[in-house]
C-alpha positions in Angstrom: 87.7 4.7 -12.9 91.1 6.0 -14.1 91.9 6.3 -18.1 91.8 2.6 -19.6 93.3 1.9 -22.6 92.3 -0.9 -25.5 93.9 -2.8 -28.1 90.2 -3.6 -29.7 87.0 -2.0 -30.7 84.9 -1.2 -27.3 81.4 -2.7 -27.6 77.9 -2.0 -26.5 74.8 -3.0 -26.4 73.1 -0.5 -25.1 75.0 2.5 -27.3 77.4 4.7 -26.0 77.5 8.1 -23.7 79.7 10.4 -22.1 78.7 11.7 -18.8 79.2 15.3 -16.6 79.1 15.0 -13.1 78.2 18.3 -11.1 81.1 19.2 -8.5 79.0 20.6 -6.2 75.8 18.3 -6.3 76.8 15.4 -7.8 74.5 14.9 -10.3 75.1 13.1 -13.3 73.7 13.7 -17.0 73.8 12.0 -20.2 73.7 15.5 -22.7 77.8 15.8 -24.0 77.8 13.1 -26.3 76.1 9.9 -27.0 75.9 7.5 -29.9 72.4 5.3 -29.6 71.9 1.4 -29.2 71.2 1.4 -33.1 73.7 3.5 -34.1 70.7 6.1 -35.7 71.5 8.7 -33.7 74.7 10.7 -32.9 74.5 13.3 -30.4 77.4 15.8 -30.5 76.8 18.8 -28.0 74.0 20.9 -29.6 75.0 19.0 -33.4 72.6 15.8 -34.2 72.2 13.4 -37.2 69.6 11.6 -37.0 68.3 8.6 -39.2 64.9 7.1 -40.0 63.6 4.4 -42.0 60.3 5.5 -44.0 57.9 3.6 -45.1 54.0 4.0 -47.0 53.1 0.6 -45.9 50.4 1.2 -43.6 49.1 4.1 -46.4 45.8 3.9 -47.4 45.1 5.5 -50.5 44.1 2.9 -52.7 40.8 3.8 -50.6 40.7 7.3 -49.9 42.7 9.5 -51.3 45.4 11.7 -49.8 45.2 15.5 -50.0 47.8 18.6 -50.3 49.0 18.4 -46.4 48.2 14.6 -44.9 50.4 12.5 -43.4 52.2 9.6 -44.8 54.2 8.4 -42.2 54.8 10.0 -38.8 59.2 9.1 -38.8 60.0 9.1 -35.7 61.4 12.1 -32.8 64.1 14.5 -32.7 66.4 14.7 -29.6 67.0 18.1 -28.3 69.2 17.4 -25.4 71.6 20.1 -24.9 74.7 20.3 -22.5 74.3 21.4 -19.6 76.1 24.6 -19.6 74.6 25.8 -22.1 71.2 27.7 -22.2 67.5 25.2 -22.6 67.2 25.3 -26.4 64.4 27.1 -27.7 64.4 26.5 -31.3 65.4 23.9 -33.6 67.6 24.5 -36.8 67.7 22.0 -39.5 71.5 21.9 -41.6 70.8 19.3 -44.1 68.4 16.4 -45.2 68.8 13.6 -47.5 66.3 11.5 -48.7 67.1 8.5 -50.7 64.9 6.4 -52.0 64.9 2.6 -52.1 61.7 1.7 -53.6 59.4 3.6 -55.7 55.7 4.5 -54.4 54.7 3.4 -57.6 52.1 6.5 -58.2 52.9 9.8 -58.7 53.4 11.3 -55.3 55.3 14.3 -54.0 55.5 15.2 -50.4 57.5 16.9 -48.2 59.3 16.5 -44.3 57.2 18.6 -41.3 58.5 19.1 -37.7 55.0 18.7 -35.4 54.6 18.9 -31.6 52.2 17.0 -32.3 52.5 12.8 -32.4 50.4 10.2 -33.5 48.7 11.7 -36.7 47.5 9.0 -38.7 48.3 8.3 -42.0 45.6 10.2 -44.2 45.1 12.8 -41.7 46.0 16.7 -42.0 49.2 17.2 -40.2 49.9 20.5 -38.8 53.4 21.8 -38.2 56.4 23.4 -39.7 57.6 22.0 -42.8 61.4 22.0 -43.4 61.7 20.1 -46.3 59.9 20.7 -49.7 58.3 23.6 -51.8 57.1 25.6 -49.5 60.7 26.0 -47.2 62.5 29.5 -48.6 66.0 28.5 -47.6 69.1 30.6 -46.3 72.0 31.0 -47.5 75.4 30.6 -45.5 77.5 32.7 -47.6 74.8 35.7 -47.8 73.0 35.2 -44.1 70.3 35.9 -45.8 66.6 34.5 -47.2 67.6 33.2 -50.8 65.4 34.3 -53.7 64.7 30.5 -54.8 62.6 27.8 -52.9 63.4 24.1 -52.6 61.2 21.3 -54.6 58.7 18.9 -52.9 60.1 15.1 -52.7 59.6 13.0 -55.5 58.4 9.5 -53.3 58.0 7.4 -56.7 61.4 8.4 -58.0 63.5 5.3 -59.2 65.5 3.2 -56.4 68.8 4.6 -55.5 67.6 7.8 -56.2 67.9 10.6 -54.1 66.9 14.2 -52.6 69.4 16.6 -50.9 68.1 19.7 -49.2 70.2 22.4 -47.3 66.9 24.2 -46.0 69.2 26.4 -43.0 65.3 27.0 -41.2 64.0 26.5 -37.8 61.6 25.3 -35.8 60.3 25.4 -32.3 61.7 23.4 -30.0 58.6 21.4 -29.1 58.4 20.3 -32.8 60.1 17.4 -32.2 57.8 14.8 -34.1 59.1 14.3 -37.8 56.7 13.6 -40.5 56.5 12.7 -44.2 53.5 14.2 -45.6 51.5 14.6 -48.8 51.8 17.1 -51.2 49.5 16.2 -54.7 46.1 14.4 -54.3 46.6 10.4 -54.6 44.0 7.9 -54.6 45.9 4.8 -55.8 48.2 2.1 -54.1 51.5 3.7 -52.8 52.3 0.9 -49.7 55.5 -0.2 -51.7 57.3 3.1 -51.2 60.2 2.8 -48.8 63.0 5.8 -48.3 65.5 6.4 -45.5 66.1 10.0 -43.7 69.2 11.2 -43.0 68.4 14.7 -40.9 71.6 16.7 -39.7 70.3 19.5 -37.2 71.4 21.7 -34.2 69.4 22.4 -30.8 70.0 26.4 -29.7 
């Protein structure tokens, strides 16, 4: 198909993606760019932002409580599709978060964002993994290149609607971390199901 040109918006239902097609085999793949069906992931090359609704209403720590570590909500998965001419990526590097919250936990409860390879950690269970949002990331600076002397602060879930967290952690992870997770940070043992918060993660595959 030759260049087509259009007076109107093009529309899809099923999202949108540029292909590359091998010269000499003939293969095609999906890995230049590539907006999804719901629009909640862009793919740009090795660049991604990514979007995730979160919600604490399957939580259950009206009944047992939550400890320093246990998940809240597994989000959802990272893409780490990379173009083809470029190497398999190896690690995972995380630009920028924001969290915004839309409704209050209502209990005190901090947490933080972890990268597992790991999927299908229930809520109230220890979640192991690399965490890349919260007070235990030491973030790095752009302008220095170097580990900054201060750390971030954990997420405050039962902060007041509209609220929000930004964090510009500039840390990795192994590529096979691809399952995101909102975890636990201070013991809980009281209702938090009405918490709700979005994810918006900017990150780069290499």
């Amino acid at each position: 198909m030759g260049n087509t040109t259009f007076s109107g918006p093009v529309r899809s239902e099923g999202g949108f993606k540029t292909i590359n097609k091998s010269t000499t085999t003939g293969a095609v793949t999906e890995t230049g760019f590539s907006v999804n069906s719901t629009g909640q992931l862009i793919s740009m090359g090795t660049r991604k932002i990514q979007s995730f609704a979160g919600t604490l209403a399957s939580t259950n720590a009206a009944g047992t409580a939550y400890a320093d570590g246990d998940c809240l909500v597994e989000l959802g998965t990272l893409n780490v599709d990379a173009p083809d001419d470029l190497v398999t990526p190896s690690k995972i590097f995380i630009h920028r978060a924001l969290i915004g919250i839309t409704t209050a936990a209502g209990q005190t409860l901090a947490g933080n964002l972890a990268l597992s390879a790991t999927s299908g950690t229930a809520t109230n269970a220890a979640v192991s993994g690399t965490e890349i949002v919260g007070a235990g990331v030491t973030s790095f600076n752009e302008q220095l290149s170097a580990t900054q002397s201060i750390t971030e602060i954990d997420i405050n879930f039962n902060n007041s609607a509209g609220n929000y967290h930004i964090f510009v952690p500039n840390v990795t992870a192994a590529v096979a971390n691809v399952h995101l997770y909102a975890r636990a940070t201070t013991t809980v043992n009281a209702d938090i199901t009405a918490g709700r918060f979005t994810v918006e993660l900017e990150y780069s595959v290499y």
